[in-house]
C-alpha positions in Angstrom: -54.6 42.4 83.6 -51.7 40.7 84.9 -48.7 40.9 81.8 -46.2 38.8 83.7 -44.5 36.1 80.9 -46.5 37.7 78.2 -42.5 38.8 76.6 -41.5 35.4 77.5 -44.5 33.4 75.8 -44.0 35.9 72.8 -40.5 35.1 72.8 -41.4 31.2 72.7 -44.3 31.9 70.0 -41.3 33.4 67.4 -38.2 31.7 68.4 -39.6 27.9 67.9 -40.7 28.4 64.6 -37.8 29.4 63.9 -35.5 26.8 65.8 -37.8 24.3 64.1 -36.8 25.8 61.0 -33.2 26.1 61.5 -33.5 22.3 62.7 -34.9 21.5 59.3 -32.4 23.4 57.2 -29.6 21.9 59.0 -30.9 17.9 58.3 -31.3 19.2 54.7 -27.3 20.9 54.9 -26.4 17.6 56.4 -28.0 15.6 53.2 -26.0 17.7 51.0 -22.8 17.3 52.8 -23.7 13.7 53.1 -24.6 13.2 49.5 -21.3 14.8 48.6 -19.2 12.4 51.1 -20.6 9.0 49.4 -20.1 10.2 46.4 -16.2 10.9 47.2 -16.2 7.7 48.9 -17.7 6.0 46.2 -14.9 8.0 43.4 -12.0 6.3 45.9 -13.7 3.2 46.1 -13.2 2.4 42.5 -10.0 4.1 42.9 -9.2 1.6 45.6 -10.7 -1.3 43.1 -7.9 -0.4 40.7 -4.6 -0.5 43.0 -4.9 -4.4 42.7 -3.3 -4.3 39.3 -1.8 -7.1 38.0 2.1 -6.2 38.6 3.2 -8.6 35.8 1.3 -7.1 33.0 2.8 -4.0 34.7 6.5 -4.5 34.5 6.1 -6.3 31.5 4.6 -4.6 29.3 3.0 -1.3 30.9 -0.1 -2.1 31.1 -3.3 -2.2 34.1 -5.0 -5.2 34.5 -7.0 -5.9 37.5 -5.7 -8.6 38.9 -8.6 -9.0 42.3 -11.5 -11.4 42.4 -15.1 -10.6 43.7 -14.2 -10.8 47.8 -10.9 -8.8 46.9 -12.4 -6.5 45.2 -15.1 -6.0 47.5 -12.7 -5.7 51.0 -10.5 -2.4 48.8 -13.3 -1.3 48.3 -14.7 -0.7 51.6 -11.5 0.7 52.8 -12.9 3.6 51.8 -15.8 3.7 54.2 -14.3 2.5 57.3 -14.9 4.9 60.4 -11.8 7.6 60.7 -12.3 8.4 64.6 -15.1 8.9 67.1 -17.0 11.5 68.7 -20.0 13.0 67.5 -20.0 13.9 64.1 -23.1 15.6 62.5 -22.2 14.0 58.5 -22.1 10.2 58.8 -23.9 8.5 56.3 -23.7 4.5 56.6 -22.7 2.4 54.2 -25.7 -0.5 53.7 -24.7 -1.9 50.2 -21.9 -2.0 48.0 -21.3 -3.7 44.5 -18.7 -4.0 42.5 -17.7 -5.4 39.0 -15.9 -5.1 35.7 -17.4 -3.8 32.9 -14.6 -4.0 30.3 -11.1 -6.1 29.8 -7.8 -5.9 28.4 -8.8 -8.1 25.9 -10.9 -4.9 24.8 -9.4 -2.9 21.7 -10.3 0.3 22.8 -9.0 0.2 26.3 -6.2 -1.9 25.5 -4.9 0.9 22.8 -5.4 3.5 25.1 -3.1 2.3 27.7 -0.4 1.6 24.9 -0.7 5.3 24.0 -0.4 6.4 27.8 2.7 4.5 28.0 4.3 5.3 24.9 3.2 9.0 24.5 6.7 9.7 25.7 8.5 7.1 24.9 8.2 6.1 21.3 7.3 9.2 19.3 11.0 10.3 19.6 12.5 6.9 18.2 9.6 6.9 15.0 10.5 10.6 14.2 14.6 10.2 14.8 14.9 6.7 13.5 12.5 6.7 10.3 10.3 9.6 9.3 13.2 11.9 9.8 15.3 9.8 7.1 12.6 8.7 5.0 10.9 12.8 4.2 14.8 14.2 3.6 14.7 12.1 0.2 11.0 12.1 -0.5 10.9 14.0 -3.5 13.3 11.9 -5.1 11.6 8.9 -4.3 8.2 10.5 -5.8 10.2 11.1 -9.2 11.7 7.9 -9.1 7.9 6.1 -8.6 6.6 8.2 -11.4 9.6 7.0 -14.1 8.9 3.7 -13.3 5.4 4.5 -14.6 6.2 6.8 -16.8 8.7 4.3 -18.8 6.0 2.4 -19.6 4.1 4.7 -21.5 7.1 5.9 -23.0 8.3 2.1 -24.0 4.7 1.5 -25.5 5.0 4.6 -28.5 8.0 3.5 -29.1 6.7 -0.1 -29.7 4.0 1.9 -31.4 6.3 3.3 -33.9 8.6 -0.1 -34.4 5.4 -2.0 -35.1 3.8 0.5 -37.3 7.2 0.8 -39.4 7.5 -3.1 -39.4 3.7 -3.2 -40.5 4.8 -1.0 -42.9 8.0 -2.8 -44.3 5.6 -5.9 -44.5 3.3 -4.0 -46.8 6.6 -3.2 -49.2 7.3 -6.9 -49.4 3.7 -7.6 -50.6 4.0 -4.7 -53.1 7.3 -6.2 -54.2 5.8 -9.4 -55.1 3.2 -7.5 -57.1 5.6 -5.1 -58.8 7.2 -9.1 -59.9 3.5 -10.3 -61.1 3.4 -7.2 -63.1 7.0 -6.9 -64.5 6.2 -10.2 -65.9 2.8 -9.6 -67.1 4.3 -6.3 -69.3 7.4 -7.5 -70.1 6.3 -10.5 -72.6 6.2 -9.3 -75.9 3.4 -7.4 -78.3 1.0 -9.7 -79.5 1.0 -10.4 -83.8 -2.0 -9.7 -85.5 -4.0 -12.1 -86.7 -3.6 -13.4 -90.2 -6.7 -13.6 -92.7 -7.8 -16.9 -93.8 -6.3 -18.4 -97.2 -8.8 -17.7 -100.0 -10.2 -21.0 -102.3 -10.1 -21.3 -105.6 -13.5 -21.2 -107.3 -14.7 -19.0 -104.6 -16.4 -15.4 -104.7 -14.5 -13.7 -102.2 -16.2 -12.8 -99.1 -15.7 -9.6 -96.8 -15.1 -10.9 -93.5 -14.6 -8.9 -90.3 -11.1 -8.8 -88.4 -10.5 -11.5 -85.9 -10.2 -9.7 -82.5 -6.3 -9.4 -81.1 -5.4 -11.4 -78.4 -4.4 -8.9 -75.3 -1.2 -10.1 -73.1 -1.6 -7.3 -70.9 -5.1 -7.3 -69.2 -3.9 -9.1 -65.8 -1.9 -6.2 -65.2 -5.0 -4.0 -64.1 -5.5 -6.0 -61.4 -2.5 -6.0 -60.3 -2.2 -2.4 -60.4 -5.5 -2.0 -58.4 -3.9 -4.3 -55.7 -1.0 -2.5 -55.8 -3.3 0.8 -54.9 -5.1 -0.9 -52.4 -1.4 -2.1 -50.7 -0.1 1.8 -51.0 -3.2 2.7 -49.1 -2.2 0.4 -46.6 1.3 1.8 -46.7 0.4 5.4 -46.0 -2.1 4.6 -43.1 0.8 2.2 -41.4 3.0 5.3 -42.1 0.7 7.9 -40.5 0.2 5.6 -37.4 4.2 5.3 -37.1 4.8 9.4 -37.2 1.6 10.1 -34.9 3.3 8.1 -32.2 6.9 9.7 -33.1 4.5 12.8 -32.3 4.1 11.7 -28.9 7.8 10.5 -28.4 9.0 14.2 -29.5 6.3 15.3 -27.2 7.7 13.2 -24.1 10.5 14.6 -24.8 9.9 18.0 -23.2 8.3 16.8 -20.2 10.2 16.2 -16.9 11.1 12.5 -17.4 12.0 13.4 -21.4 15.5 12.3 -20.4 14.1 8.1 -20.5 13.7 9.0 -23.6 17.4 10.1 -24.4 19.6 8.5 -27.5 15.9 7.9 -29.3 16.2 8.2 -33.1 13.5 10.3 -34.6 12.9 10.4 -38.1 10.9 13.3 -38.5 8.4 14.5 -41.1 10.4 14.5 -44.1 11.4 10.9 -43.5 7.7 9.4 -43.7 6.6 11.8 -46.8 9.5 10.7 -48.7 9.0 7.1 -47.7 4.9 7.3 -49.1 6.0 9.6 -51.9 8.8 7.1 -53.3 5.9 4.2 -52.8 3.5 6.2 -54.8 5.6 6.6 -57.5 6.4 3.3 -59.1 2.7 2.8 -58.3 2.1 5.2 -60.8 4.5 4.4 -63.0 2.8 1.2 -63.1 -0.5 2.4 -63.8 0.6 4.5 -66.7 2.4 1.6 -68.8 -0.5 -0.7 -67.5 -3.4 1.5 -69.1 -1.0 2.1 -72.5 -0.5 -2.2 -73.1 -4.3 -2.6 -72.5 -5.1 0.3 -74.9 -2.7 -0.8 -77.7 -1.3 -4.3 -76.7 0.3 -4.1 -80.1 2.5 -1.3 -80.3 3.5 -2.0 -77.1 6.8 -1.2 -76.3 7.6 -2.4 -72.9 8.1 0.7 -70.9 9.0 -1.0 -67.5 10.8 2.1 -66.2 8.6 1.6 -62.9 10.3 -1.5 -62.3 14.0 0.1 -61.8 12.4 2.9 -59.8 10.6 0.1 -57.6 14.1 -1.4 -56.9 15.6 1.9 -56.6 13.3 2.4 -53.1 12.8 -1.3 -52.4 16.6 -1.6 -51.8 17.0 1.7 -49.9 14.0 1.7 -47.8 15.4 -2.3 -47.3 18.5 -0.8 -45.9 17.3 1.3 -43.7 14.7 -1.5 -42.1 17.8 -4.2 -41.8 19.8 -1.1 -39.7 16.5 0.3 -37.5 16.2 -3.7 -37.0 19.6 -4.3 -35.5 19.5 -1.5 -33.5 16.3 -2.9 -31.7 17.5 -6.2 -31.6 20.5 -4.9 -29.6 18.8 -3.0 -27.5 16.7 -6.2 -26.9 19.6 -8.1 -26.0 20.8 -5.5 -23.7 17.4 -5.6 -21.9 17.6 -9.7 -21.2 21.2 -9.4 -20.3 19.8 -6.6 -17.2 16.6 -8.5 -17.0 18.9 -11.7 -16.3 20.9 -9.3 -14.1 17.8 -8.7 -11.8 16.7 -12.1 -11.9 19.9 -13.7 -10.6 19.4 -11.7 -7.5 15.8 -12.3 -7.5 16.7 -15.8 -7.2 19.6 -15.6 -4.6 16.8 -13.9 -2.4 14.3 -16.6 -2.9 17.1 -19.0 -2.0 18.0 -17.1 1.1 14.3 -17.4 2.1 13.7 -20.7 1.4 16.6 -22.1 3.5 15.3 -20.2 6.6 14.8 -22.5 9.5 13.5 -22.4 13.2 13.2 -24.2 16.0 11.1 -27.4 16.5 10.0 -25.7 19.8 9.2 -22.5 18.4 7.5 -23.6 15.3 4.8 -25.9 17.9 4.2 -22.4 19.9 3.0 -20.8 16.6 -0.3 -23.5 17.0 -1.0 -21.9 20.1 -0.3 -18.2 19.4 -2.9 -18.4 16.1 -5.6 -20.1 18.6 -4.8 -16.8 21.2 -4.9 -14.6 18.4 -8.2 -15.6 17.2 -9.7 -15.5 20.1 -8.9 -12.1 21.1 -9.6 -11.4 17.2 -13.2 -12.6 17.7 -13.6 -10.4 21.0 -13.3 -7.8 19.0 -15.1 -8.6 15.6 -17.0 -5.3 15.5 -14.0 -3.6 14.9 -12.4 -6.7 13.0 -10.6 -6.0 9.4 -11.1 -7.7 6.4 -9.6 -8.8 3.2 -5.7 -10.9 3.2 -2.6 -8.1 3.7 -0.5 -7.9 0.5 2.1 -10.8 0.1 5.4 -9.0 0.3 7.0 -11.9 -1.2 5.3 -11.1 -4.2 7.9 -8.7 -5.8 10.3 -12.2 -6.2 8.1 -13.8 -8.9 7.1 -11.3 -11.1 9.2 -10.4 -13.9 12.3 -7.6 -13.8 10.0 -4.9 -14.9 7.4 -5.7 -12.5 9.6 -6.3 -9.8 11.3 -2.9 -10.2 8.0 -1.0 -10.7 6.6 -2.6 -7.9 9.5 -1.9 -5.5 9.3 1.9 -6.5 5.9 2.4 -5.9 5.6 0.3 -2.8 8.6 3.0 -1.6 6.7 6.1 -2.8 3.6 4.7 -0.6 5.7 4.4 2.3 7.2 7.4 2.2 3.9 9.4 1.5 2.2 7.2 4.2 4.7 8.0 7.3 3.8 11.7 7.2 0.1 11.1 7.8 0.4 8.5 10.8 0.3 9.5 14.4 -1.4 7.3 17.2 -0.8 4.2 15.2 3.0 5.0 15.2 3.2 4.6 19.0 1.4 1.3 18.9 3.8 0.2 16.7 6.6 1.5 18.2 5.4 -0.2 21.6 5.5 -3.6 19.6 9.7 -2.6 18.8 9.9 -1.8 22.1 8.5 -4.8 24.3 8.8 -7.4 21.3 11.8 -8.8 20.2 12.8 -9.2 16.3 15.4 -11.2 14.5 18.0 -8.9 15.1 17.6 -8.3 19.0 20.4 -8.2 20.5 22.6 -7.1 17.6 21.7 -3.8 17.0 22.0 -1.7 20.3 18.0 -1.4 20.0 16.4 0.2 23.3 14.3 -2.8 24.4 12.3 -3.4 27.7 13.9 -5.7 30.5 13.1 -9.7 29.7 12.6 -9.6 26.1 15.1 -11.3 25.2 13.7 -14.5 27.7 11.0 -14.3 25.6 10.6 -18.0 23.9 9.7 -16.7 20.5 12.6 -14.6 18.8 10.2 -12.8 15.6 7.9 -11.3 17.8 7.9 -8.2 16.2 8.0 -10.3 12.7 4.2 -11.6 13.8 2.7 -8.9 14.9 3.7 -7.4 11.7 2.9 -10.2 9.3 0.8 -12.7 11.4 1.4 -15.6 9.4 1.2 -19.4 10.6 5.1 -19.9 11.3 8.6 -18.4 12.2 10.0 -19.3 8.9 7.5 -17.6 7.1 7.2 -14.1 8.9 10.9 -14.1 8.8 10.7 -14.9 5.0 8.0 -12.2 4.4 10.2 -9.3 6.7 13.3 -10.4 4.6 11.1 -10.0 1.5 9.4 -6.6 2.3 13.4 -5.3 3.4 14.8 -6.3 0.0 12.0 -4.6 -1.7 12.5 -1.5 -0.1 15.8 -1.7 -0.7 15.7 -2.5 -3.9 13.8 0.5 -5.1 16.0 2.9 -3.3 19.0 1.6 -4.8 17.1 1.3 -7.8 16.3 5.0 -7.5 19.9 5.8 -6.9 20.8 4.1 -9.7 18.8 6.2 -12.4 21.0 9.1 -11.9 23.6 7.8 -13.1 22.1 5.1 -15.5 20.0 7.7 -17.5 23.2 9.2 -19.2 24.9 5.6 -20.0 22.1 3.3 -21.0 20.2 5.9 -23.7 17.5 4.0 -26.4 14.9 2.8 -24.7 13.1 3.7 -21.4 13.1 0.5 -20.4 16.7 -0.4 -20.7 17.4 2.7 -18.6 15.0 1.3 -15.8 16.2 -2.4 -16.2 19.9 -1.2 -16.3 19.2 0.8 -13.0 17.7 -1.8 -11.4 20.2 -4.8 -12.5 22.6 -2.3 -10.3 20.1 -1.6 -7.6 18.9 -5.3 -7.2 23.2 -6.4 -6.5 23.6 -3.7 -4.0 20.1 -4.2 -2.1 20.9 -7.7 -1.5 24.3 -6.7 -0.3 22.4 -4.2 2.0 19.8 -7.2 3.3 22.6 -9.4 4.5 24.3 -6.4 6.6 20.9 -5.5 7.9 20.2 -8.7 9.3 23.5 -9.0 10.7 22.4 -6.5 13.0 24.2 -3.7 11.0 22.9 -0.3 10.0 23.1 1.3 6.3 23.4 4.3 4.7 19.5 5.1 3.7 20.6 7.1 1.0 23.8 7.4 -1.1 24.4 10.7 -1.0 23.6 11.2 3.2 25.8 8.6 4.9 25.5 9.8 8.1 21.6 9.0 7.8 21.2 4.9 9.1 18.8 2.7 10.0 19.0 -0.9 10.8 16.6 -3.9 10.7 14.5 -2.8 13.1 13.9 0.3 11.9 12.5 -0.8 8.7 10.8 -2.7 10.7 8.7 0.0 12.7 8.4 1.7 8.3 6.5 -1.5 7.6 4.8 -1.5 10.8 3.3 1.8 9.7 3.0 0.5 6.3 0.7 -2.8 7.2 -2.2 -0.6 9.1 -4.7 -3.1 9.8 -4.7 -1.9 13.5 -7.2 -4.2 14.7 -5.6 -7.7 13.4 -2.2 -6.4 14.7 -3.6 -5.9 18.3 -5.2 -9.0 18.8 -2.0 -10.9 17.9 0.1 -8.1 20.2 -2.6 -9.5 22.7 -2.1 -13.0 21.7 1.8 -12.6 22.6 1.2 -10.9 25.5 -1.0 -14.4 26.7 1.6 -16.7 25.4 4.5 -15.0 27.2 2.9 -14.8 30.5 -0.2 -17.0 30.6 -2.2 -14.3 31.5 -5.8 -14.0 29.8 -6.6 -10.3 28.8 -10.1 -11.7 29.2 -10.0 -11.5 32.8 -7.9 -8.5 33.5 -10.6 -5.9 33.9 -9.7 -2.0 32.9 -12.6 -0.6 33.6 -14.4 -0.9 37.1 -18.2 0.4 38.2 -18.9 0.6 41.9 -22.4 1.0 43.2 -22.9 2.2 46.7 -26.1 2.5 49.0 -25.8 4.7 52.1 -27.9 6.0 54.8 -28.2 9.2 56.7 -30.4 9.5 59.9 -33.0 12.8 59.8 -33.3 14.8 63.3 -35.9 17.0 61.6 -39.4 16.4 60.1 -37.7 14.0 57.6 -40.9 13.3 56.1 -40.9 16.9 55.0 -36.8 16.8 54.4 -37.8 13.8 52.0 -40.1 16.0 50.3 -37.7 18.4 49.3 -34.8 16.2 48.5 -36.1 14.8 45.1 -32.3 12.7 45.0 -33.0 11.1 48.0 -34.3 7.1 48.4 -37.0 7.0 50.9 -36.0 4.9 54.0 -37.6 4.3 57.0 -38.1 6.2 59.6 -36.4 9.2 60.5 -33.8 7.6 57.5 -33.2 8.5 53.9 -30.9 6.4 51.2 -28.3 7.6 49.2 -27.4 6.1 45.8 -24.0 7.1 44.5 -22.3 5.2 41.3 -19.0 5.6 40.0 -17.0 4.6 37.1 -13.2 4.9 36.0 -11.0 3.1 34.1 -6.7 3.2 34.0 
C-alpha cells in the first residue's frame, strides 16, 4: 500500500476543524469587542448631546440646559461614530440608526435642584454656617429660655388673676353679709314686745277663765336672716379656699426656673385666709346666738347686739386691706397700658413704614408676568406641589402687645431650633442670595454673581422668599418678618435686666421688656435696611449680620421647597426669556449597529443570545444610553 500524503491528509483531517473553530471563536471575540465599542460610542454620544448647553443659563446662573434642536442634536451625536483612519480593522461595527431625545427639563424639580446643589456644594455652605447658623446656636439657649417665659408668664399671670378674683369674689360676699348683718341689727335692736293686757271685766257678769292672748314676737325675721347669713359664710370660705389654692401654685412657681417672673408678688399665706374665715364666722355666730335667745323669750329680751360691733370690727379691717390689695393692682394695671402703649407706638411706626413702601410702575407690571411663569412651572410639577397659604409675617403688627411679644419669641426659638436641622435646602437658598438680588444689594458688600444687579426686578430674593403678587408687598412682609426677629431678641435681652426693676406681675416684666425691645428693634430695622450690619446679640458685638443674612434665616425658615423653586424658575424665565420647559437635562440615545460575521454566523447568532438577527453573514447591535448633567 502506497502511504504517500496519508500525514498530509491527516494533518488536513485535524487542523480544519480546528481552523474552522478558531474562525468561529474569533467572529464571536469580534462581537464582544464590537458590542463593547457601540456601547462606548453610544455613552459619548449622549456625552456629545450634552456639550450643546445653553451658555446663558450657564454663566448666569450655573446651570445645564440643552440648548440643540432635533438635527443638532443628531449631527453631535454622530461625531462619535465617524471613521478614525483606514486600513483593515477586524472591530467595525456600522452605525444603521441613531435616536436621540430628551426625557426630562429644567423645568423639572428634581433635576433642577440637583444642579443647584452641584453648584453650590462649595460655594454656599460656608456663607450659611459663617453668616447665620454660627451666630444664631452661640445664643440658643438663651433664646429657648426666653420662648418658654413668654409662655410661662402666662400661666403665671392667670393664678394670679385666679387669686385677685377669688379675693374680690370674696370681698363681694362681705358686702352682701354686711347688708344682712344691717337687716338683722335692725330686726333685734327694736324693743321687747309688752304683754298683752286682759280684757276689762263687766259688771253683772260671772267671771270667765279665759286663756292668755299669745305675745306678739318682733324677732322671728331674724332666723332667716341668720340662715342667709350661713349660707353667704359658706360662700365666703369656698371663695377663700379657691384664692389660697392658687397662692399654692404661685408659691409653687416660685421655685421653678422662671420663679423670678414672679418676683415682688405678695403672698398672704395660710394664716391670712384662716383668720379672714375665722373673723367671718364669728359675728355669724354671734348672730345666731342672740337670734335663737329673742325668738325664745322675745320679752326679756335684752338686745345683746355685741355681734354687730364685732361685724364692724372685721368689716372695716378686712375693707382696708381690699381698698390697698386694690390699688396695688390698679397700678400695676396702669403700668402694663403705659408699656402696652409703649409697644404699640412702635407697632404702629412699623405699620407706617410699610405702608408707605412704593415701587416702580415698571416693576410692579413685571410682577403679572412673573406669577403667570411661576404657575406654570408650579403646575409642572404638581406631584410634588405644597399646600396650605405660608404664615403672614405681617401678622405680629395687629395683634395686641402680649401677642406680639409672645409671638416674636417663639417665632425666634423656631428659627433657631430649625437652622441646626437643615442641610440641602440651605444651599438652595443660599443659591437664591447668591444669583438674586434683594433690597439691599449693593449696600452691603454681599458676594453676588456678575449681572445681578442688571436684573430689572430689585426684591428678587424678597419673592422667592415670600411669593406674593407685588414688590411693595414682599418688601413689606421681609421688613415685617426682620422686625419680628428683632423684636424678640431685643425683647430677650431686655428680660435680664427688666426682671429685677419691673417686679409684681409676670406680665409687666414681659410687657416692660418688650416696650424696650420693640424701640431698639425698630432702630435696628432701619440700619439693616440701610445696608448696615448689627450686633446679633448684646453681649457679642463682634457677631453681625446684615439684611441679607436674615434673609437666607427666613429662607430656611419658609421651607416650602417646592413653591420656592418654581418661582426661582419663574425668575430665571423672566430674566432671560429662556423656558426651562425646553432646556432638556436629561438625554437618552438609542443606537443600532451592525457587525459583519466571517464565520458560520448562523451558528455565531445562536450563541450570542444579545445579538439582533440581520441578514446574511450580519448581526445587529442595540446599545442605549442615558445621562443627565
Amino acid at each position: 500500500m502506497n502511504d504517500r500524503g496519508s500525514v498530509s491528509l491527516y494533518a488536513l483531517i485535524v487542523l480544519v476543524p480546528i481552523v474552522l473553530f478558531l474562525g468561529l471563536l474569533f467572529d464571536l471575540a469580534r462581537f464582544r469587542a464590537a458590542d463593547k465599542m457601540a456601547e462606548q460610542q453610544t455613552k459619548t454620544a449622549v456625552r456629545s448631546v450634552l456639550s450643546g448647553y445653553d451658555r446663558t443659563l450657564r454663566e448666569e446662573y450655573g446651570l445645564f440646559g440643552l440648548a440643540a434642536g432635533e438635527e443638532e442634536r443628531l449631527a453631535m451625536a454622530g461625531m462619535a461614530f465617524a471613521q478614525t483612519g483606514g486600513g483593515f480593522s477586524a472591530v467595525n461595527p456600522r452605525l444603521v440608526e441613531l435616536s436621540v431625545e430628551p426625557i426630562y427639563y429644567l423645568a423639572d424639580h428634581r433635576l433642577f435642584r440637583r444642579q443647584i446643589l452641584e453648584e453650590m456644594k462649595v460655594k454656599g455652605a460656608v456663607e450659611f454656617t459663617r453668616r447665620v447658623y454660627d451666630n444664631m446656636k452661640r445664643q440658643k439657649e438663651d433664646m429657648e429660655k426666653a420662648a418658654r417665659s413668654a409662655e410661662r408668664s402666662e400661666e403665671l399671670e392667670k393664678l394670679l388673676q385666679d387669686r385677685e378674683e377669688a379675693l374680690r369674689n370674696a370681698y363681694r360676699t362681705v358686702e352682701r353679709m354686711d347688708a344682712f348683718f344691717r337687716q338683722g341689727y335692725a330686726i333685734l335692736s327694736a324693743p321687747p314686745p309688752l304683754p298683752p293686757e286682759p280684757p276689762a271685766p263687766v259688771e253683772g257678769e260671772i267671771p270667765v277663765q279665759v286663756e292668755p292672748l299669745p305675745v306678739y314676737n318682733p324677732y322671728t325675721g331674724a332666723m332667716t336672716v341668720f340662715y342667709a347669713l350661713q349660707s353667704q359664710l359658706d360662700a365666703l370660705r369656698e371663695q377663700l379656699r379657691q384664692a389660697e389654692d392658687a397662692e399654692e401654685r404661685i408659691r409653687s412657681a416660685m421655685d421653678d426656673e422662671d420663679g423670678d417672673l414672679l418676683a415682688g408678688v405678695s403672698l398672704f399665706g395660710h394664716a391670712f385666709y384662716n383668720r379672714y374665715s375665722l373673723d367671718a364666722g364669728y359675728p355669724v355666730s354671734l348672730f345666731g346666738s342672740a337670734a335663737m335667745r329673742a325668738n325664745a323669750d322675745p320679752q326679756s329680751w335684752t338686745n345683746d347686739l355685741s355681734f354687730d360691733a364685732e361685724f364692724r370690727q372685721f368689716f372695716s379691717r378686712i375693707s382696708a386691706g381690699e381698698k390697698a390689695r386694690r390699688a396695688a393692682a390698679e397700678e400695676l394695671e396702669k403700668r402694663k397700658e403705659q408699656q402696652r402703649g409703649e409697644v404699640r407706638k412702635q407697632l404702629d411706626k412699623v405699620k407706617d413704614a410699610l405702608s408707605n413702601l412704593a415701587c416702580t410702575p415698571e416693576q410692579e407690571q413685571l410682577y403679572g408676568r412673573l406669577t403667570e411663569l411661576y404657575g406654570v412651572y408650579l403646575q409642572y410639577n404638581t406631584a410634588a406641589g405644597g399646600t396650605g397659604f405660608p404664615p403672614d409675617p405681617a401678622a405680629i403688627l395687629h395683634t395686641t402687645p402680649e401677642k406680639s411679644q409672645k409671638s416674636a419669641l417663639l417665632l425666634l426659638r423656631d428659627l433657631s431650633g430649625m437652622l441646626a436641622a437643615i442641610r440641602d435646602e440651605a444651599l438652595v437658598n443660599e443659591y437664591v442670595m447668591l444669583y438674586f438680588g434683594n433690597r439691599t444689594t449693593g449696600l452691603d458688600g454681599q458676594p453676588l454673581m456678575k449681572g445681578v444687579n442688571r436684573h430689572p426686578l430689585k426684591q428678587e430674593a424678597e419673592y422667592v422668599l415670600y411669593g406674593l403678587g407685588s414688590c411693595a408687598a414682599n418688601q413689606a412682609a421681609a421688613q415685617a418678618e426682620l422686625f419680628a426677629v428683632r423684636f424678640a431678641i431685643r425683647t430677650a435681652e431686655a428680660l435680664v435686666d427688666v426682671r429685677k426693676a419691673a417686679t409684681g406681675s409676670p406680665m409687666l416684666v414681659l410687657l416692660t421688656a418688650a416696650a424696650e425691645g420693640a424701640a431698639k428693634a425698630y432702630a435696628d430695622m432701619e440700619r439693616l435696611l440701610d445696608g448696615q450690619s448689627v450686633p446679633v446679640f448684646r453681649r457679642l458685638p463682634n457677631l453681625r449680620m446684615g439684611y441679607a443674612d436674615y434673609l437666607r434665616a427666613f429662607l430656611a425658615l419658609h421651607s416650602d421647597e417646592t413653591r420656592k423653586m418654581a418661582r426661582i424658575q419663574a425668575l430665571i424665565e423672566l430674566n432671560t426669556g429662556i423656558r426651562l420647559t425646553e432646556r432638556a437635562a436629561y438625554v437618552k440615545a438609542v443606537t443600532s449597529s451592525e457587525l459583519d460575521l466571517y464565520m458560520f454566523p448562523a451558528v455565531a447568532r445562536r450563541l450570542l443570545a444579545d445579538a439582533e438577527k440581520g441578514e446574511g453573514w450580519s448581526v445587529f447591535i442595540m446599545k442605549r444610553a442615558e445621562m443627565a448633567y
